[in-house]
Phi, psi and omega in degrees: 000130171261127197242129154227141210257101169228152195251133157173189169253135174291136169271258209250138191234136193263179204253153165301138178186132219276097170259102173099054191042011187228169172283137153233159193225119170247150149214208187206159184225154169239147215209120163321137154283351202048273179188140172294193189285335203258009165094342174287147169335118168272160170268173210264159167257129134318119197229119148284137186237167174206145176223126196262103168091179165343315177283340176293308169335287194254002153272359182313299197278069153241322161331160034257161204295151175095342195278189178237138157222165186261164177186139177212141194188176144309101169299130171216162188248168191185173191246134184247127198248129181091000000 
């Protein structure tokens, strides 16, 4: 089973809303990189999330850009164009 664990802070968050019958919530987390050997900054990796069902519902307002959140779930990959 593949698990992935991730920490950062929320971007962008969208509104809850229905596919395929069921409610989802998307956003994105930025998850630090820290600093190279010369002390600059990296820039952060982007993870797009989705939260499903009956957790979508009731965890949206707590969700806003700027928070910090923790998230753990089934990681799956796509190709992203643009």
């Amino acid at each position: 089973m593949q698990l992935l664990t991730i920490a950062g802070n929320v971007g962008n968050v969208k509104e809850v809303r229905e596919a395929g019958g069921e409610k989802v919530l998307n956003f994105s987390i930025a998850v630090d990189n820290g600093k190279d050997k010369s002390g600059e900054k990296r820039e952060p990796l982007w993870v797009d999330c989705a939260l499903w069902g009956k957790r979508a519902e009731s965890l949206a307002p707590y969700i806003a850009k700027g928070s910090k959140l923790a998230v753990s779930g089934r990681p799956t990959v796509r190709a992203h164009e643009g």
